[in-house]
TORVOVEX-568471 format. One record per residue: x, y, z of N, C-alpha, C, CB in turn; residue in one letter. Coordinates in steps of 0.05 Angstrom, whole numbers, padded with zeros to 5 digits, always signed. Each point is the difference from the previous one (the first is absolute). Glycine has a CB too. Example, Ala and Ser with C-alpha at 12.3 -4.5 7.8 and 13.67 -1.06 7.14 Angstrom:
+00264-00114+00156-00018+00024+00000+00018+00024+00000-00038-00023+00025a
+00031+00044-00039+00016+00024+00001-00015+00022+00014+00024-00013-00043s
//
This chain:
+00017-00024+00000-00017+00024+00000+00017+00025+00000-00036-00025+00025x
+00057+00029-00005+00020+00014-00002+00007+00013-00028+00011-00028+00037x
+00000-00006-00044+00016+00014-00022-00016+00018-00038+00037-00048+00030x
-00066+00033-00022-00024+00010-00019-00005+00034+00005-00026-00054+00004x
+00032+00059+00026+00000+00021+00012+00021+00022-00019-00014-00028+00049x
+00035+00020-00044+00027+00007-00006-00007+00007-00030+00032-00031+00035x
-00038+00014-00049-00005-00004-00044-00017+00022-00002-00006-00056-00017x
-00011+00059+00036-00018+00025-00009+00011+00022+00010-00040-00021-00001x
+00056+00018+00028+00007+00031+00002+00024+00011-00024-00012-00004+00057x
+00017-00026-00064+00025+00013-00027+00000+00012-00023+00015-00028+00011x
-00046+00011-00018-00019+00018-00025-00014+00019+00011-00009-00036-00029x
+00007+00044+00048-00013+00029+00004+00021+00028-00006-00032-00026+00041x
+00055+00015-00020+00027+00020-00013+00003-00001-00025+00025-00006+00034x
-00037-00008-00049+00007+00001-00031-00012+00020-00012+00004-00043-00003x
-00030+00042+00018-00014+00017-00021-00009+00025+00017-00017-00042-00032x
+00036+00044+00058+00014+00033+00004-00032+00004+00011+00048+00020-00048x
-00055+00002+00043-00014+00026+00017-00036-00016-00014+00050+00063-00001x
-00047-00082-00016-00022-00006-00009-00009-00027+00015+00012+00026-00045x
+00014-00036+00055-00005-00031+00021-00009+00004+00019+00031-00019-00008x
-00020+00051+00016-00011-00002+00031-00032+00008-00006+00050+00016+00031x
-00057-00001-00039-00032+00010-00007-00012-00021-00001+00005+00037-00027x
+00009-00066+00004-00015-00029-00002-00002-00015+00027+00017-00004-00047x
+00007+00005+00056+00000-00016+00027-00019+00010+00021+00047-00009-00008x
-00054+00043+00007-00019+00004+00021-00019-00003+00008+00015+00015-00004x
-00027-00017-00037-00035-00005-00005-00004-00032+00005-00008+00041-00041x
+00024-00057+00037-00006-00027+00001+00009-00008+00022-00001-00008-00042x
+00009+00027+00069+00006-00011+00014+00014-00034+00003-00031+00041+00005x
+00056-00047-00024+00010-00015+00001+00018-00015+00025-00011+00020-00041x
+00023+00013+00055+00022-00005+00020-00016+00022+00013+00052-00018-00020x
-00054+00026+00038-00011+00024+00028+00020+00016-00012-00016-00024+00054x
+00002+00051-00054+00006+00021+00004+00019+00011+00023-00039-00004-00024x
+00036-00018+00044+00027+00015+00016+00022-00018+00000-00027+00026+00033x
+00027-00036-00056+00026-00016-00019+00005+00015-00015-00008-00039+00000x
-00012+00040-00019+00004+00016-00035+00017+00027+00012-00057-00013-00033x
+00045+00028+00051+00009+00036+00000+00034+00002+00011-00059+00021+00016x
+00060-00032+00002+00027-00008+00017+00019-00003-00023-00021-00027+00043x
+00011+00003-00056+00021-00014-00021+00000+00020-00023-00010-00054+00011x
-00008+00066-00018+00007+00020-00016+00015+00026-00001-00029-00022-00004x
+00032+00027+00038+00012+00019+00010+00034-00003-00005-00045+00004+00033x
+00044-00038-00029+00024-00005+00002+00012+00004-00036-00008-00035+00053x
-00012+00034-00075+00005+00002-00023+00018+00020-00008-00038-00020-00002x
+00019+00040+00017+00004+00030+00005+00039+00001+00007-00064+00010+00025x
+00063-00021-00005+00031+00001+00022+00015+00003-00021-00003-00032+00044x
+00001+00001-00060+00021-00014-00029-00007+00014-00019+00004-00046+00007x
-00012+00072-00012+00000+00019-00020-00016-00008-00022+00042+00013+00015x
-00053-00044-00011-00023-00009-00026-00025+00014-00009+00013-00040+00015x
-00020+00057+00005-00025+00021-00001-00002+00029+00011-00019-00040+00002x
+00014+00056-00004-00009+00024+00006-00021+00000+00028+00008+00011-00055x
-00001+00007+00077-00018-00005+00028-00020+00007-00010+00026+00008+00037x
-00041+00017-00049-00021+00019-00002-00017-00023-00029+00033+00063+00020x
-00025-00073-00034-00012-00018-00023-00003-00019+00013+00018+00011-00038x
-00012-00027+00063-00001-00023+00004-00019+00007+00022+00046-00023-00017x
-00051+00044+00032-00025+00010+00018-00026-00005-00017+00028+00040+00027x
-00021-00023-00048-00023+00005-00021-00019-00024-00015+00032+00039-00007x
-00006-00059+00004-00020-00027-00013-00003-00015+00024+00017-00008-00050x
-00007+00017+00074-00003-00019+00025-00031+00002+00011+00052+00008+00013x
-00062+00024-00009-00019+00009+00003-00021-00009-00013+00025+00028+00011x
-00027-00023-00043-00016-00008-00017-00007-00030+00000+00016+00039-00022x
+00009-00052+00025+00000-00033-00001-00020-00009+00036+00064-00005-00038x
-00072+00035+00056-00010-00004+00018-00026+00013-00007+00040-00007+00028x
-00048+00011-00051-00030+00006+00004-00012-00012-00021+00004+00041+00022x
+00015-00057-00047-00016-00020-00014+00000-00030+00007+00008+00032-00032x
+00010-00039+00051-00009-00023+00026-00022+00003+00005+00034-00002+00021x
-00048+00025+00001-00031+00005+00004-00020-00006-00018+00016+00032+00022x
-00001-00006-00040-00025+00001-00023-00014-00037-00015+00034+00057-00017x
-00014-00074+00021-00011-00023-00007-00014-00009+00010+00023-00007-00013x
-00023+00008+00042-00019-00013+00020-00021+00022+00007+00037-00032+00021x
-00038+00054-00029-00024+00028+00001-00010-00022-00026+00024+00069+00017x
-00016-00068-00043-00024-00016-00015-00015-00022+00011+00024+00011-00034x
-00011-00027+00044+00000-00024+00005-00024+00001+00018+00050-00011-00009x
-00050+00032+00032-00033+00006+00012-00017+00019-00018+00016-00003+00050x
-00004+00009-00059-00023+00014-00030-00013-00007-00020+00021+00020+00004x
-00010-00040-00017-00012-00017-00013-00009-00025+00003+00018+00025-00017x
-00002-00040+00035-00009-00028+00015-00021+00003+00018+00044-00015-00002x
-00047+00038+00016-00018+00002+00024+00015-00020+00032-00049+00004-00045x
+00034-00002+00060+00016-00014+00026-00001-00027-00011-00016+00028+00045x
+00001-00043-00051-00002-00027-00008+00023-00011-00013-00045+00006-00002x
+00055+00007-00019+00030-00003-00021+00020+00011+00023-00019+00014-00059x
+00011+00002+00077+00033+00004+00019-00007-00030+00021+00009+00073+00007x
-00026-00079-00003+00001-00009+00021+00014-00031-00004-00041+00033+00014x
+00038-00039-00038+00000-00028-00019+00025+00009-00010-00053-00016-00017x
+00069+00035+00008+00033+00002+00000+00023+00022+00012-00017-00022-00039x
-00003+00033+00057+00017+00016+00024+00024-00030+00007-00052+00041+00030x
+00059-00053-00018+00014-00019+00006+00016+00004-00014-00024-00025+00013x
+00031+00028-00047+00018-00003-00019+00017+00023+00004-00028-00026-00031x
+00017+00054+00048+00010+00025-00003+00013-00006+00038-00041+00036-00049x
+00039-00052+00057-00001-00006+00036-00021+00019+00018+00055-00011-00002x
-00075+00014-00013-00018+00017+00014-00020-00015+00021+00004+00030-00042x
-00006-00038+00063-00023-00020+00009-00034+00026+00011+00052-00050+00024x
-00065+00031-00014-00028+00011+00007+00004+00019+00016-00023-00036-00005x
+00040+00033+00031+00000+00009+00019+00020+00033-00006-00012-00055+00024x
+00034+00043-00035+00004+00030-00019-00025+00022-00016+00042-00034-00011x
-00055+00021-00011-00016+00015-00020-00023+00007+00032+00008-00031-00067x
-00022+00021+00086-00019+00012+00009+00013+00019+00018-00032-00035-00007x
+00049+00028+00014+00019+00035+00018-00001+00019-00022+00044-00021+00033x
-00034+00015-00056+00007+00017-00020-00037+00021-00011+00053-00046-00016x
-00069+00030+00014-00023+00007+00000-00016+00024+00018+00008-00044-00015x
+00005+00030+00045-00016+00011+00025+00018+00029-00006-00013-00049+00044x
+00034+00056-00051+00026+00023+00001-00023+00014-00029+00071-00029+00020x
-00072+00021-00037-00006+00014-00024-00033+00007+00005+00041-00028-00035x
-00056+00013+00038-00027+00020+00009-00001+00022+00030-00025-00045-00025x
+00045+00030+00040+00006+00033+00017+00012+00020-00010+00006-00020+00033x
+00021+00015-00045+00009+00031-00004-00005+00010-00034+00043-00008+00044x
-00050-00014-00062-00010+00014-00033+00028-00007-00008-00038+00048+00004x
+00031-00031-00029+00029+00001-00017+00025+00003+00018-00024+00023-00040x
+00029+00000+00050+00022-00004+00012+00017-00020+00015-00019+00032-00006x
+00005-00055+00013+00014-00026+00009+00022-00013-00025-00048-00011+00033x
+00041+00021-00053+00018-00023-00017+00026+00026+00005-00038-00038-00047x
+00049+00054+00051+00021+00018+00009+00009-00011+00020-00014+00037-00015x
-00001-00031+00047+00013-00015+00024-00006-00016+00006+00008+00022+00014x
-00024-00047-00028+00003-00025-00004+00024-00011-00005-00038+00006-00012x
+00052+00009-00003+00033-00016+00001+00012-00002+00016+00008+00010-00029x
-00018+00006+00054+00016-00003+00026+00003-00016+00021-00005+00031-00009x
-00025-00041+00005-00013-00021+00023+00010-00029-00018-00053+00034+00023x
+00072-00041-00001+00004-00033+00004-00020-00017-00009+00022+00009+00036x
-00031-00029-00055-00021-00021+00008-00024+00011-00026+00013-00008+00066x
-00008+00039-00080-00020+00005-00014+00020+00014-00030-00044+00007+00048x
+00066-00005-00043+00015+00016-00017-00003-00015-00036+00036+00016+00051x
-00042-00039-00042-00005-00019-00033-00033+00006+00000+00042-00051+00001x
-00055+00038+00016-00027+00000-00005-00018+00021+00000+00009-00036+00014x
-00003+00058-00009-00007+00022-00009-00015+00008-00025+00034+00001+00026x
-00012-00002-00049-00011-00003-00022-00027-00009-00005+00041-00003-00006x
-00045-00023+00014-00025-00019-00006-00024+00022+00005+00022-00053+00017x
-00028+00063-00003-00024+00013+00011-00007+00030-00014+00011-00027+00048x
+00020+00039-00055-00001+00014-00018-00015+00000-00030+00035+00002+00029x
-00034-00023-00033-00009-00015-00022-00029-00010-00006+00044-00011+00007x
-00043-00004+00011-00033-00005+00015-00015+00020-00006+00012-00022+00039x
-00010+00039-00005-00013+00021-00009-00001+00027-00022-00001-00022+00038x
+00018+00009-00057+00002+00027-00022-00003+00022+00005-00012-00019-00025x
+00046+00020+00039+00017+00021-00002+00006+00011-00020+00011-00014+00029x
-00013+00041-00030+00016+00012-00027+00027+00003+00001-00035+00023-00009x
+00039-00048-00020+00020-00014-00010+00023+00028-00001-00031-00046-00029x
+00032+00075+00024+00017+00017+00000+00006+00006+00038-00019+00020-00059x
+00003-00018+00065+00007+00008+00030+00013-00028+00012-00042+00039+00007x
+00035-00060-00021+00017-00027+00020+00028+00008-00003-00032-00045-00011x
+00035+00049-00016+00029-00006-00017+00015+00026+00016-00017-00023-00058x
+00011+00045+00062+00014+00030+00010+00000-00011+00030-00021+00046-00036x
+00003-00054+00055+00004-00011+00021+00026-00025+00003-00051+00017+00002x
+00044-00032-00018+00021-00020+00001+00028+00003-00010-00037-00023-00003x
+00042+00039-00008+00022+00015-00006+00007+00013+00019-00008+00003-00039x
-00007+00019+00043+00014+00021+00035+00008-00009+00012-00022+00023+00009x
+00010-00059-00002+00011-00012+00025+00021-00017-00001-00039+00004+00012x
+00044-00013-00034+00019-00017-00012+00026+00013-00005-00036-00024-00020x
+00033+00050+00019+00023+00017-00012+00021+00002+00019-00029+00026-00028x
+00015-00017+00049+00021+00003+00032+00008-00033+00008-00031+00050+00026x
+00022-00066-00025-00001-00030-00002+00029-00004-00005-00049-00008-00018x
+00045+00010-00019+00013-00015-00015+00031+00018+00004-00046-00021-00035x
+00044+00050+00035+00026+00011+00011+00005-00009+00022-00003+00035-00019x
+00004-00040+00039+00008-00009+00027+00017-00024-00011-00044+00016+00034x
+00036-00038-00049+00011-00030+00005+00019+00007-00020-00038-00036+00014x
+00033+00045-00042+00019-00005-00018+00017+00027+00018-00027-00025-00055x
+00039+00045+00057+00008+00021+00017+00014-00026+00028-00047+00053-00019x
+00038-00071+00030+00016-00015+00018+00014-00021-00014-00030+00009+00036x
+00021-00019-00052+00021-00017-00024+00010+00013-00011-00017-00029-00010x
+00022+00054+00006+00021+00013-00017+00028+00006+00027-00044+00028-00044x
+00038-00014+00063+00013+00000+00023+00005-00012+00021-00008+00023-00013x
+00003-00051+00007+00009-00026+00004+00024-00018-00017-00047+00004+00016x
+00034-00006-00038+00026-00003-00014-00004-00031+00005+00034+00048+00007x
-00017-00064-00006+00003-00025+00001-00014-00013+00024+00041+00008-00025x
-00052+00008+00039-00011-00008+00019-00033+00007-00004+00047+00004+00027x
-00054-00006-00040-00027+00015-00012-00025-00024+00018+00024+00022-00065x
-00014-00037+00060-00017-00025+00009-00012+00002+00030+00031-00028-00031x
-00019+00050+00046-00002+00009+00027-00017+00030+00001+00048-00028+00011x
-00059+00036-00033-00021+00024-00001-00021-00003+00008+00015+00012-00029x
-00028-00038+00019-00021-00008+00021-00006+00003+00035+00007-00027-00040x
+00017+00018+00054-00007+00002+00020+00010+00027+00018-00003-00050-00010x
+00018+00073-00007+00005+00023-00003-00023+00017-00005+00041-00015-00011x
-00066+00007-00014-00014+00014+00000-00020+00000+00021+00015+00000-00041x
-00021-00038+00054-00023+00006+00014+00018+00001+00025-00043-00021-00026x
+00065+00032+00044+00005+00014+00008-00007+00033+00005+00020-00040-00012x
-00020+00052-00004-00013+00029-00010-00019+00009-00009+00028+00001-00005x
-00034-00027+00000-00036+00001-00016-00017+00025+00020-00007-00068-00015x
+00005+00059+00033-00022+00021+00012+00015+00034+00003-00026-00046+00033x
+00047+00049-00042+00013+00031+00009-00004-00001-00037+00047+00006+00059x
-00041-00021-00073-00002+00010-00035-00036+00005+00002+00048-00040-00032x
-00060+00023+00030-00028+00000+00000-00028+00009+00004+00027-00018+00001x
-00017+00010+00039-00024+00022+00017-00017+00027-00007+00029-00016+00029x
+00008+00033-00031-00008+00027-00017-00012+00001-00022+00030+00012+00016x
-00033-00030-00041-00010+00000-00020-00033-00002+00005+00048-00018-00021x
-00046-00002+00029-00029-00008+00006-00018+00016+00024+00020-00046-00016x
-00006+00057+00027-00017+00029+00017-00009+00018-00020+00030+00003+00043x
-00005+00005-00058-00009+00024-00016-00025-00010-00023+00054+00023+00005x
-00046-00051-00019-00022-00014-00009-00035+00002+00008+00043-00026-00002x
-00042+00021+00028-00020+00001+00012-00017+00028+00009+00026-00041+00009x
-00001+00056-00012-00009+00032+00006-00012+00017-00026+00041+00000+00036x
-00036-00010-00055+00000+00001-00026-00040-00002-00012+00063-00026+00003x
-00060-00005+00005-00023-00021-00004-00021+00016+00020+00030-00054-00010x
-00027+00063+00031-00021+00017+00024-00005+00019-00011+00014-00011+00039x
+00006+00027-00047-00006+00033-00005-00012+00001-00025+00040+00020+00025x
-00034-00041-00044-00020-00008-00031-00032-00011+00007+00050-00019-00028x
-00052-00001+00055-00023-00012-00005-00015+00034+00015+00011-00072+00002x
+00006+00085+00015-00021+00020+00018-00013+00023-00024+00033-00002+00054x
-00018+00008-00077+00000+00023-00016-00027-00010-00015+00056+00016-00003x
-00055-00047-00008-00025-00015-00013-00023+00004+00014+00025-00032-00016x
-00027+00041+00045-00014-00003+00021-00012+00025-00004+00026-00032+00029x
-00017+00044-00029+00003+00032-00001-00021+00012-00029+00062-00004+00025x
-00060-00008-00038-00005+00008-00035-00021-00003+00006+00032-00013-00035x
//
């Protein structure tokens, strides 16, 4: 398994700033493999930091976007019958549910933050037909700071890249917290102004 591991991460470096975008959406290897190791791409001069953010990011919101169809056009019944294939289980998608009819659109933003919903998120987006432009700008905003952090710790790691992981969730809550306050401050002062009209 390893070494099947290894074949793909070799054809992803192949195909440079376009592997990692592939590797993100098909979630082949986790994302807090792909970004690290790409950081480290970065180190060995094989890529550019700011291009390798950019398809890192993107390669983090057409991941979603598959599984946003996937409750959009399948309905719960088609997630529920191949959520499994994406590692999504029940108990995931109905947290993910209970989060998205409380706070609206804005969950698929600080949805990426919360442990346990950051994949299944999507699904409900979908479901309930979300607009497909506001998923994609949400899922980007959140992915963006994300995806800089890991590849940004694999680049300044260096050969040791493989150790960003437990570096990032180290810091996770001093990188994060703040994001997702202001997130939230954001999402209040928009739903109060709707209120208001």
């Amino acid at each position: 398994m390893e070494s099947l591991i290894m074949d793909m991460i070799e054809a992803f470096i192949s195909l440079s700033y376009f592997g990692v975008l592939l590797a993100l959406t098909f979630e082949f290897i986790p994302a807090e493999v792909i970004l690290p190791l790409a950081g480290y791409w970065v180190y060995q001069g094989d890529m550019n930091l700011y291009l390798t953010i950019l398809a890192g990011s993107i390669g983090g919101v057409t991941g979603p976007l598959t599984l946003y169809a996937l409750g959009k056009f399948g309905g719960r019944p088609l997630v529920l019958k191949f959520g499994k294939y994406f590692l999504i289980k029940d108990k995931q998608l109905n947290k993910a549910d209970y989060f998205f009819e409380k706070y609206g659109g804005g969950i698929a933003f600080f949805g990426r933050f919360v442990p346990g919903i950051r994949t299944a998120i999507s699904l409900p987006c979908g479901i309930l037909n979300m607009n497909v432009w506001k998923f994609i700008l949400y899922t980007y905003l959140a992915m963006l700071p994300v995806t800089s952090v890991y590849v940004y710790l694999g680049y300044k790691l260096g050969p040791k890249w493989e150790q960003a992981g437990a570096v990032f969730s180290h810091y996770a809550n001093f990188l994060l917290i703040p994001i997702a306050l202001i997130v939230i401050w954001l999402f209040m002062k928009s739903r109060k102004q709707k209120a208001n009209q």
